[in-house]
C-alpha positions as CSV (number, residue, x, y, z in Angstrom):
1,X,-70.0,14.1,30.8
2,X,-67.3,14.9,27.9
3,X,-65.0,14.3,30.9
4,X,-66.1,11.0,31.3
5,X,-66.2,9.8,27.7
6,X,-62.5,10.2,27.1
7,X,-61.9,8.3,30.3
8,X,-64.0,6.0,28.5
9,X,-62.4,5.7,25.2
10,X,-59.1,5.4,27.1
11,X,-60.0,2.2,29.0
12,X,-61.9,0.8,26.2
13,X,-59.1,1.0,23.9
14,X,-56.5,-0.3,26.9
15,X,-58.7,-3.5,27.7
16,X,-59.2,-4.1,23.7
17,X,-55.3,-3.9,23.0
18,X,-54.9,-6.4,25.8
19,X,-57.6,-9.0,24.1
20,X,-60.6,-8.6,26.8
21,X,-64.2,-9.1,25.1
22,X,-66.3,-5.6,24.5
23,X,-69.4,-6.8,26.5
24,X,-67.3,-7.7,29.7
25,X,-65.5,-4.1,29.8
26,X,-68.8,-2.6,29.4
27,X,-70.2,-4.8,32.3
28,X,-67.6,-3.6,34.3
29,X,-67.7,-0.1,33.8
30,X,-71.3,-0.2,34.9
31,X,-70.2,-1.7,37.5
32,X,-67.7,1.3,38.3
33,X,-70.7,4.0,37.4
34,X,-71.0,4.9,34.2
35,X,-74.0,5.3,32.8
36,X,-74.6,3.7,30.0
37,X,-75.3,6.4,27.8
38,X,-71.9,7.4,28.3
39,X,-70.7,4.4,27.9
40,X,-72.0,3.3,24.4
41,X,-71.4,7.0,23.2
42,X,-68.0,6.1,23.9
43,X,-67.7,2.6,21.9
44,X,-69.8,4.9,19.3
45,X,-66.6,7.4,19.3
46,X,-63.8,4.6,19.4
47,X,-65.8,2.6,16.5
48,X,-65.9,5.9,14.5
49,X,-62.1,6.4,15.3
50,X,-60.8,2.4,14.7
51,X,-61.5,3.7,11.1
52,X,-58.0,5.1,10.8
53,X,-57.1,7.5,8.4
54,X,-54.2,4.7,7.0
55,X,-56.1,1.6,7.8
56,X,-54.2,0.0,10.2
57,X,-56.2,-1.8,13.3
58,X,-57.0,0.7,16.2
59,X,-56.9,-2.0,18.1
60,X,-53.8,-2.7,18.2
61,X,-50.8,-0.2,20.2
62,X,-49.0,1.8,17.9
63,X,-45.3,1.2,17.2
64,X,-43.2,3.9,17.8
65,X,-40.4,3.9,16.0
66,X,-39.6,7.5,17.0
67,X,-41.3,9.8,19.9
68,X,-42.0,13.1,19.7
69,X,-39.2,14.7,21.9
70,X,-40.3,17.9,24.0
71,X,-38.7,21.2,23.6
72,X,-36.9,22.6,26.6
73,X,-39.9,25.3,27.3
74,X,-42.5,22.2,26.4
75,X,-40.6,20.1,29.0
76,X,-40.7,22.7,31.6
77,X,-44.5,23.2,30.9
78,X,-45.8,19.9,31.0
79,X,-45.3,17.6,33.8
80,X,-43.6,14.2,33.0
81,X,-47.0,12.8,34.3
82,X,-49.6,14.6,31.9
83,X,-47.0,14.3,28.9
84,X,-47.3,10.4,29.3
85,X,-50.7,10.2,30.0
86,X,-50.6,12.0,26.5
87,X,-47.8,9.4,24.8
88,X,-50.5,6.5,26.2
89,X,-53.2,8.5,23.9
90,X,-51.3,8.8,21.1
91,X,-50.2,4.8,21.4
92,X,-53.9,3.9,21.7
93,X,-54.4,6.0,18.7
94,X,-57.2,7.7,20.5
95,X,-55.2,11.1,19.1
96,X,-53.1,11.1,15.8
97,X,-50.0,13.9,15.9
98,X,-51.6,16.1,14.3
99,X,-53.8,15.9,17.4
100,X,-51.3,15.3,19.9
101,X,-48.9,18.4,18.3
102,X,-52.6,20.9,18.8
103,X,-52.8,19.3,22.6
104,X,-49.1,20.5,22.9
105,X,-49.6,23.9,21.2
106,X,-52.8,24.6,23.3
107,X,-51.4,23.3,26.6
108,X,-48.8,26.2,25.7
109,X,-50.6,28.6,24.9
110,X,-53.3,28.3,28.4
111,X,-50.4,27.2,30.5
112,X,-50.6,29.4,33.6
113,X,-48.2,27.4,35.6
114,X,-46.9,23.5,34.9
115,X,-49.7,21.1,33.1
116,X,-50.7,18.2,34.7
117,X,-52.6,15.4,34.3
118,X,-55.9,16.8,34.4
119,X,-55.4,19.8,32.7
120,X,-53.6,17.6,29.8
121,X,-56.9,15.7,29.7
122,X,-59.4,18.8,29.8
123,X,-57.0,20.2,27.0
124,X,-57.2,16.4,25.0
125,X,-60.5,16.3,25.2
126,X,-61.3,19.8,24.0
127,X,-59.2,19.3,20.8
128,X,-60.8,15.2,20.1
129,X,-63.7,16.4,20.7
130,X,-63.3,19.8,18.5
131,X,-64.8,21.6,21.6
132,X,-65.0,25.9,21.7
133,X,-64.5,27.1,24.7
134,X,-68.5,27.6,25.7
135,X,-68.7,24.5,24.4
136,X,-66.0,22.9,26.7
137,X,-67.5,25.4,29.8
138,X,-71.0,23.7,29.3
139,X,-70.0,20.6,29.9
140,X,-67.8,21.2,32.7
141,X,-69.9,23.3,34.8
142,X,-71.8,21.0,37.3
143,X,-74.4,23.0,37.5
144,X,-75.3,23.2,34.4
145,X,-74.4,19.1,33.2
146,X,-77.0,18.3,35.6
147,X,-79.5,20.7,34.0
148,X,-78.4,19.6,30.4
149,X,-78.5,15.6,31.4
150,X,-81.8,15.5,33.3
């Protein structure tokens, strides 16, 4: 489910920048599934969040006037692919950098072999969603998300 809510706040807050009314995103991602538990759970999370720590709009992208470069290691640890799915977070302002630098540390430190997209996002949403790992394994397990939803 935690899965899902990220994926949630992610195209909430790409439709938003781009102007579209909450109540037709939410119609479509019923369309597309969700539940709509999940879903206002999620527009629960991004209205929590839009309260930025400086005040500045959430819903507008964030100007970058510089990027957080990758070290050589970081670069050959993290795919091009999951580091921009990880920029597009940060730009959202889904994750500050204090977040995205902890998403970098811990895709470091439980790098096995190169992080890709979907291990970028399981890392994400472990860290915005202050998750421990049995936490993070309760969610994830199908077995027991079905248990825990129904």
């Amino acid at each position: 489910m935690v899965d899902k809510i990220l994926e949630i706040i992610t195209y909430l807050a790409e439709n938003i920048v781009k102007g579209k009314r909450v109540e037709k995103i939410k119609d479509k991602l019923l369309l597309q599934g969700y539940s709509e538990d999940e879903i206002n759970l999620a527009l629960s999370f991004f209205l929590f969040a839009s309260k930025s720590k400086d005040n500045r709009p959430f819903h507008k992208m964030e100007d970058f006037s510089t990027a957080r470069i990758l070290h050589t290691i970081e670069s050959l640890l993290i795919l091009p692919e999951a580091y921009g799915h990880l920029l597009k977070l940060r730009a959202l302002k889904i994750i500050d950098d204090e977040q995205m630098e902890k998403i970098i540390e811990e895709s470091l430190l439980s790098a096995e072999d190169q992080i890709g997209v979907d291990e970028m996002k399981k890392i994400a949403m472990k860290v915005i969603f202050q998750l421990k790992e049995e936490d993070y394994n309760l969610f994830t397990d199908e077995d027991k998300t079905d248990k825990i939803v129904h």
